[in-house]
N, C-alpha and C positions, 0 to 999 in steps of 0.2 A: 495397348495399355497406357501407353505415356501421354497419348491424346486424349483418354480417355483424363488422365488427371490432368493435364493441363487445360482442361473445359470445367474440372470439377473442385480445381484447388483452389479459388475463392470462396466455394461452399464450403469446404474442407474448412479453412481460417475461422470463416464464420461460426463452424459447429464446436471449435476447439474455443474462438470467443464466447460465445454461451457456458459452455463449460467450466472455463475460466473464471466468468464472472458468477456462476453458479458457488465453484470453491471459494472464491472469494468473500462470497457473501457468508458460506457454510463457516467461514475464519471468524470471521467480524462478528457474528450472531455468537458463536463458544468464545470470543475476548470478551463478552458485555459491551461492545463498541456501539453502546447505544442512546448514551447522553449527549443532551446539547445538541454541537455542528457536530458531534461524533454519526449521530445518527445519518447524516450524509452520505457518508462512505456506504451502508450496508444500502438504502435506500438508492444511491445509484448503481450499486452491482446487482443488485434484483431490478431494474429497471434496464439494464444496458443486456441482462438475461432475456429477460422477456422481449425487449427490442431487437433483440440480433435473433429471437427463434421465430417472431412472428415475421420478420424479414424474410428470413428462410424458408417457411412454409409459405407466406402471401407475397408474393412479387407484388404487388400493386401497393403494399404497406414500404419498399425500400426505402424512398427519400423520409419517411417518417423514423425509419430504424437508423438512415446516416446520422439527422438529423439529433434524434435523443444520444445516441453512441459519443457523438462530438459534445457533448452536454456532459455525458461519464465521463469524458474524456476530462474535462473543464472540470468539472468534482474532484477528479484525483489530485489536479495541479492547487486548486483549494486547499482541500488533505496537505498536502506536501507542503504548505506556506504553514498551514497551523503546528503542522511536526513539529518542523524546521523552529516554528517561534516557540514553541513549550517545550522542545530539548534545546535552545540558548538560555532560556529564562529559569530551567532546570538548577536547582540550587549544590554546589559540587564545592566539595572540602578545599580549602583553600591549600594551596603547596608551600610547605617551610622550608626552605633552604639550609641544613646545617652543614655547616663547614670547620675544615675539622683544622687544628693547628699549622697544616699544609700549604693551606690555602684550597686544598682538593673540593669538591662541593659535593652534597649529597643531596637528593630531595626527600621530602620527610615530610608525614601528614600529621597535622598537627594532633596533641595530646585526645587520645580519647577516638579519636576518628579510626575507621576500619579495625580496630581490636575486637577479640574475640571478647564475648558476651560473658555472662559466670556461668560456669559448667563447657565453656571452649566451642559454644554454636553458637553460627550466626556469622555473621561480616559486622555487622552495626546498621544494616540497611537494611533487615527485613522488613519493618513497617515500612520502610518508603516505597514510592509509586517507580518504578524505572521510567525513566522517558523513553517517549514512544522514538521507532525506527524514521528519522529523517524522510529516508526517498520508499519507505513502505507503501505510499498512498501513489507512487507511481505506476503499482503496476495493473490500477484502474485506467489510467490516463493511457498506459501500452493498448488495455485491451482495446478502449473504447475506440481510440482512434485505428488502430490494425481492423477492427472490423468495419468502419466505416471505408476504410480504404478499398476493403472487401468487397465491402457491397460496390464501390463505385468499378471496382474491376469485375465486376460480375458481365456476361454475355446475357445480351436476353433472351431468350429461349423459345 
């Protein structure tokens, strides 16, 4: 049994890479994650799907499947620079400092910022957009690359 997975656990990788990029893609398609360079991201996890299955079934397709996988890979790390730059350039209520006769300090968001709405809903930020998660577009860049490492630990058969 153990040899049996130890011949068969870079396919194993591979099958859970497809997978991966499969849900991935299933994430990104129900966000709308399909404006602009957003469309990037769904278009390399359907490609880095299809690259890691036909790998899988066509050996003679490999270096073609390393090849695009390290490409998803490079997409994520893309992803992850645009985050990064649209949650710094995110617009965020500036912090007021009251201090009270003590000297003691308090932080305090200025007048009007995060209060409750009329009728007591809301924060004050439902029409705004949240910034997107930072290291989110990373976990293209795990897959892409985990399975290209796959493939190249693959035995030929």
């Amino acid at each position: 049994m153990r040899e049996m997975l130890q011949k068969r656990f870079p396919d194993l990788v591979v099958l859970f890479v497809v997978l991966g990029c499969f849900a991935t893609l299933a994430e990104l398609l129900l966000m709308g994650h399909t404006e602009g360079i957003q469309l990037l991201a769904p278009v390399a996890a359907g490609l880095g799907a299809m690259a890691a299955g036909l790998g899988l079934l066509l050996p003679l397709s490999e270096p073609l499947a390393v090849g695009v996988l390290l490409l998803v890979s490079l997409a994520g790390l893309v992803g992850t620079a645009e985050h990064w730059a649209e949650s710094l350039s995110a617009s965020r209520p500036a912090m007021v400092q009251l201090v009270d006769e003590e000297g003691e300090a308090y932080p305090a968001l200025p007048q009007g910022e995060g209060a409750t709405q009329e009728g007591g809903e809301g924060s004050g930020q439902e029409g705004s957009e949240a910034t997107p998660p930072p290291l989110a577009p990373l976990s293209l860049s795990g897959l892409g690359f985990l399975g290209a490492l796959a493939f190249l630990a693959r035995r030929p058969s």
